[in-house]
Wavefront OBJ file of the C-alpha trace (Angstrom):
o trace
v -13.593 -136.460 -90.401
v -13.788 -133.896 -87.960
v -10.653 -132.285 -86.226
v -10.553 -133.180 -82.375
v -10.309 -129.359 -81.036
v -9.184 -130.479 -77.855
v -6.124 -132.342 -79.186
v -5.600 -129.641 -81.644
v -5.560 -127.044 -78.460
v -2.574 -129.873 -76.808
v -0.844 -130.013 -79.693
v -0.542 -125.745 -79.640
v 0.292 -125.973 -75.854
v 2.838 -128.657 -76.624
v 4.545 -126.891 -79.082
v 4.940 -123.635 -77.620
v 5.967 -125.496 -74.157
v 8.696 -127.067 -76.182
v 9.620 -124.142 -77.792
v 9.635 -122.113 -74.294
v 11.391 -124.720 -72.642
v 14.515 -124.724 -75.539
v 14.484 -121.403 -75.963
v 15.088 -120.384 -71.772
v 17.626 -123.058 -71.572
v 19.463 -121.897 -74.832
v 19.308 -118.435 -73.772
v 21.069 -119.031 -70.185
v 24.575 -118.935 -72.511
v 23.357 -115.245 -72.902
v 23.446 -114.640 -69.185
v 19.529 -114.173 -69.707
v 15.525 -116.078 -69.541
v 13.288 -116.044 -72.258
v 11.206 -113.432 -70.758
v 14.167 -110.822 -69.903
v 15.022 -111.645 -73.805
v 11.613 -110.829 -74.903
v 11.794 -107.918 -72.587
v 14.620 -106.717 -74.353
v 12.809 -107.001 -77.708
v 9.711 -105.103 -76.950
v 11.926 -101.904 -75.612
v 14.011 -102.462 -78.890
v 11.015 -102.961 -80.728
v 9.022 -100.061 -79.206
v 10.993 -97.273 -78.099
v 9.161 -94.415 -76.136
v 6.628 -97.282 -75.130
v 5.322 -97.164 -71.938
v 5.287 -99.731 -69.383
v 2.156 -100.862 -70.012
v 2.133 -101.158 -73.693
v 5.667 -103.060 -73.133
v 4.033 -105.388 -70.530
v 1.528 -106.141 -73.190
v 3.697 -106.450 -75.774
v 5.388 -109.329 -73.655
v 1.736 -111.076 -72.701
v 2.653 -109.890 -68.518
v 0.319 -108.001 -66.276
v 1.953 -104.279 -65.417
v 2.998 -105.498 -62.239
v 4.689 -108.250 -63.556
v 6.331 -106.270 -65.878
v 7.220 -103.964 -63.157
v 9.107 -106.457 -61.132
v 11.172 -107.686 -64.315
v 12.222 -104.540 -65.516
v 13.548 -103.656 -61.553
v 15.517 -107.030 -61.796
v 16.935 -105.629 -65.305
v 17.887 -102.971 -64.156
v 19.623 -104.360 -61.118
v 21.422 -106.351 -63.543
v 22.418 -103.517 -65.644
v 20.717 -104.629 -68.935
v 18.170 -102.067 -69.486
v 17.886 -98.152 -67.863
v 14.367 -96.400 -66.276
v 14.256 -92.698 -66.570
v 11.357 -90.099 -65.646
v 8.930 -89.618 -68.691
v 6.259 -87.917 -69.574
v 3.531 -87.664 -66.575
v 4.157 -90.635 -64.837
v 5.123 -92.339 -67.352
v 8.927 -94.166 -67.227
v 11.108 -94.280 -70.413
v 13.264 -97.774 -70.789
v 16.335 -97.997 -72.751
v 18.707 -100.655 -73.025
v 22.007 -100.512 -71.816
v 25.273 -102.010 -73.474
v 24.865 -104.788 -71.560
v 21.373 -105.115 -72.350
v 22.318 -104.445 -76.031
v 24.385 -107.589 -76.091
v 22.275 -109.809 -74.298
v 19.645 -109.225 -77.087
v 22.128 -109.805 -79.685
v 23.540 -112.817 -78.523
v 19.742 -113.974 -77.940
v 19.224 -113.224 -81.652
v 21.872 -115.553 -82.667
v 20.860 -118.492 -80.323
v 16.909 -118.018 -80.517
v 18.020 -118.229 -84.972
v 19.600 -121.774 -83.652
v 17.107 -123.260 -81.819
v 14.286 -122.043 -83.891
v 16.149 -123.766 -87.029
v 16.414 -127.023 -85.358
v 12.460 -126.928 -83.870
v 10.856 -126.079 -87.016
v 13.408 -128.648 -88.495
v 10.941 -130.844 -89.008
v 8.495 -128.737 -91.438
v 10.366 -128.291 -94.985
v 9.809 -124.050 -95.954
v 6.348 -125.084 -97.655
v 4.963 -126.420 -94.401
v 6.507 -123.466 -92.277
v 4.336 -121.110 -94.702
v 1.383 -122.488 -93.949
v 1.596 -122.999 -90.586
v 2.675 -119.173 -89.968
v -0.559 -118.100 -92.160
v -2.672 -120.453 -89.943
v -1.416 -119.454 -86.731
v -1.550 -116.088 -87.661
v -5.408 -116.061 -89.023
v -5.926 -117.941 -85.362
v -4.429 -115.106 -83.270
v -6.115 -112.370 -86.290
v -3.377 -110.666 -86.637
l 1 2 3 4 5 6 7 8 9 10 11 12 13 14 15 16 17 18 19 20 21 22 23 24 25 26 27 28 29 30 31 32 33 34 35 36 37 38 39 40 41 42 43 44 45 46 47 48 49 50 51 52 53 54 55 56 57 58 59 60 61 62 63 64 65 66 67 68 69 70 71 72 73 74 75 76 77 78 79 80 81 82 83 84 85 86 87 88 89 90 91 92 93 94 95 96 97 98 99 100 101 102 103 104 105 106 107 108 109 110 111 112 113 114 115 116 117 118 119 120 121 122 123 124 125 126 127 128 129 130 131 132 133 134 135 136
């Protein structure tokens, strides 16, 4: 029998709209959206990045990125400083610190009770077939 791509594709789209959906309603007890939250991983994750490679790392256009990182900083959760060149340097403040703790410990929450339904075997599998998908 051959595996309806199409459905397959849904099924991906559903799942990640679902997660995406929990996820930015969870996170509003943070005081934050699933994309400041990411946001706040990436300049964790990747200190000394620039903007670009952060906007990347977050799947947004520069611009977009851009226009987030002004909001943060309006709302005091991350700092823009003069790099190298052109180039900005992003840290995250205290408050921006705490928002991405406190979006650790819901995002562990709601990803338990999503994958709920896959026992540990099943989560294995689908994390090596997702990841040979994306080829990373």
């Amino acid at each position: 029998m051959t595996t309806d791509l199409e459905l397959l594709g849904r099924a991906i789209k559903q799942a990640q709209y679902r997660n995406h959906r929990t996820m930015d309603s969870a996170l509003r007890d943070a005081g934050v959206t699933l994309v400041q939250w990411d946001a706040l991983r990436a300049i964790e994750r990747l200190p000394g990045a620039s903007g670009h490679a952060l906007a990347m790392a977050t799947f947004q256009s520069d611009q977009a990125f851009g226009t987030l990182a002004g909001r943060m900083e309006a709302r005091g959760l991350i700092e823009r400083a003069p790099g190298h060149g052109r180039r900005l340097d992003y840290t995250l403040t205290d408050a921006g610190r705490t928002a991405l703790e406190e979006g650790h410990r819901i995002a562990a929450r709601v990803l338990e009770t999503l994958f709920a339904p896959l026992d540990e075997p099943e989560r294995a599998i689908l994390a090596t077939t997702l990841t040979a998908l994306v080829g990373d």
